[in-house]
VEXDREN-2710 file (C-alpha; in Angstrom, 1 decimal):
% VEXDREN-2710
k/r/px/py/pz
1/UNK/0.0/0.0/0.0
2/UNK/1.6/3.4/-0.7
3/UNK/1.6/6.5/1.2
4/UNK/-1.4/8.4/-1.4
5/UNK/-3.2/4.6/-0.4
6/UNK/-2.7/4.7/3.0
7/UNK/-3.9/8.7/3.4
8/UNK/-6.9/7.9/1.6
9/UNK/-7.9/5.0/4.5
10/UNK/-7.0/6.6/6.7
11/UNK/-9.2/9.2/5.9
12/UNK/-12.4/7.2/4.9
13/UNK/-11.8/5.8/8.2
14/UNK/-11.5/9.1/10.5
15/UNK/-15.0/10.2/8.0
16/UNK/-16.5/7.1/9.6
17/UNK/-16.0/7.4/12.1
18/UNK/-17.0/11.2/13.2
19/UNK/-20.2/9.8/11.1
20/UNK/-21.0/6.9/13.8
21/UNK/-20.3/10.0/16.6
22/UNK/-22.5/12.3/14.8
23/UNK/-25.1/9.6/15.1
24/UNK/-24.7/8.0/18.5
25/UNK/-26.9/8.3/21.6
26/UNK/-25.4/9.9/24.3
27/UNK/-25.3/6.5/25.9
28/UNK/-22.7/4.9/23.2
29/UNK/-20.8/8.8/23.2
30/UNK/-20.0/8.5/26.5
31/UNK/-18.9/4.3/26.4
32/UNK/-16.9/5.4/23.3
33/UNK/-15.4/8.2/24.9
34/UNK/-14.4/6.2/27.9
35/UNK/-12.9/3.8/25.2
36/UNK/-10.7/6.8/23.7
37/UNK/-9.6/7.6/27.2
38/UNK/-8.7/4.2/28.3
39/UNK/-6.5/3.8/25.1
40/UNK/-4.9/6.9/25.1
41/UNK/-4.0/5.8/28.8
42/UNK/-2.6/2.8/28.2
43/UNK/-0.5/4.3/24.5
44/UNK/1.0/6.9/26.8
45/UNK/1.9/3.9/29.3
46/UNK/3.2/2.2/27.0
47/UNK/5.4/4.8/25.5
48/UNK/6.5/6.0/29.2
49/UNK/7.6/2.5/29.5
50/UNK/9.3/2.0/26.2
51/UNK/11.4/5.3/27.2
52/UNK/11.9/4.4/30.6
53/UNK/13.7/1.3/28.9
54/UNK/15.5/3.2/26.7
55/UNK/17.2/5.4/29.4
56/UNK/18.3/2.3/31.4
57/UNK/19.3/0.4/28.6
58/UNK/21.7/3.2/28.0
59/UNK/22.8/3.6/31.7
60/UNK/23.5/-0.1/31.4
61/UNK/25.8/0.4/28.6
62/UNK/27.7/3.6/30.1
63/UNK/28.3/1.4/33.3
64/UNK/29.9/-1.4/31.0
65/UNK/27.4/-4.6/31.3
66/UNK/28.2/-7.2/29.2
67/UNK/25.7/-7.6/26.8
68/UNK/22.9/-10.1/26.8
69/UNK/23.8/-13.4/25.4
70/UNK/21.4/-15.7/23.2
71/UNK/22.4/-18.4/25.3
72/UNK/22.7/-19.6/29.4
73/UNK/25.0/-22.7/30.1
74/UNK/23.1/-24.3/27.1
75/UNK/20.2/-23.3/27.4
76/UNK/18.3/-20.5/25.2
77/UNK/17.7/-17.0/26.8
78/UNK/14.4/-16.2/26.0
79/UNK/11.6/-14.5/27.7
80/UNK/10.7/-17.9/29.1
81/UNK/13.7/-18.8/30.4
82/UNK/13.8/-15.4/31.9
83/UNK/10.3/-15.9/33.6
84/UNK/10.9/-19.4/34.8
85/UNK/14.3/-19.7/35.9
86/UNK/15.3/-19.8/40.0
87/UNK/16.1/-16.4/42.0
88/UNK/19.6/-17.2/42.3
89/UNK/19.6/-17.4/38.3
90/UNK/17.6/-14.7/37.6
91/UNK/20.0/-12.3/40.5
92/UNK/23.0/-13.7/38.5
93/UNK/21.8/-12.2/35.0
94/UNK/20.6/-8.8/36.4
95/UNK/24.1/-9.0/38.2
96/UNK/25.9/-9.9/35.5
97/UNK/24.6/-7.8/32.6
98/UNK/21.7/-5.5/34.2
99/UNK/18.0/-5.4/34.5
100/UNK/17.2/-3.8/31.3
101/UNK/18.8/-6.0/29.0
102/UNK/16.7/-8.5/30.6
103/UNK/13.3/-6.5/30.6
104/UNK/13.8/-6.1/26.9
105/UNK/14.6/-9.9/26.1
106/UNK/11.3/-10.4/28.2
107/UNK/9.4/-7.7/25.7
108/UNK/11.2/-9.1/22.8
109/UNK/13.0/-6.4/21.7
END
């Protein structure tokens, strides 16, 4: 889809949409609006998050952590390694090469 493509949607959809709010009780306005609010909550969340894992990510790096290897005396380090392994294990990693390298390898990024 190209960009000309994509505006034009996008467009159609934003028309439908003020269309369904121009017609809507003020039951479903006020459910839809509580909708809007609720998402735009949990987008700004999200990005607040994304950031905050940015900055420590980079703190992590300044301090010199080792970076985050693919693997953990044989095993794959993955999310779900990462969520099931012991304490001692898991106090090891964040020891060894910081908290944020792990938080992202749990987010998959």
């Amino acid at each position: 889809m190209n960009k000309s493509s994509r505006h034009t949607h996008q467009q159609r959809q934003i028309e439908a949409h003020n269309e369904s709010l121009l017609n809507a009780d003020t039951a479903t306005l006020r459910k839809i609006t509580r909708q809007e609010v609720a998402d735009q909550r949990q987008a700004q969340a999200q990005t607040e998050a994304d950031r905050q894992l940015r900055l420590g990510l980079q703190r992590e790096t300044a301090m010199g952590f080792s970076p985050l290897p693919n693997e953990w005396r044989g095993q794959k380090l993955d999310a779900h390694f990462i969520k099931t392994c012991n304490v001692e294990t898991h106090k090891l990693l964040t020891t060894r090469f910081g908290s944020g390298q792990l938080t992202a390898r749990l987010r998959g990024k």
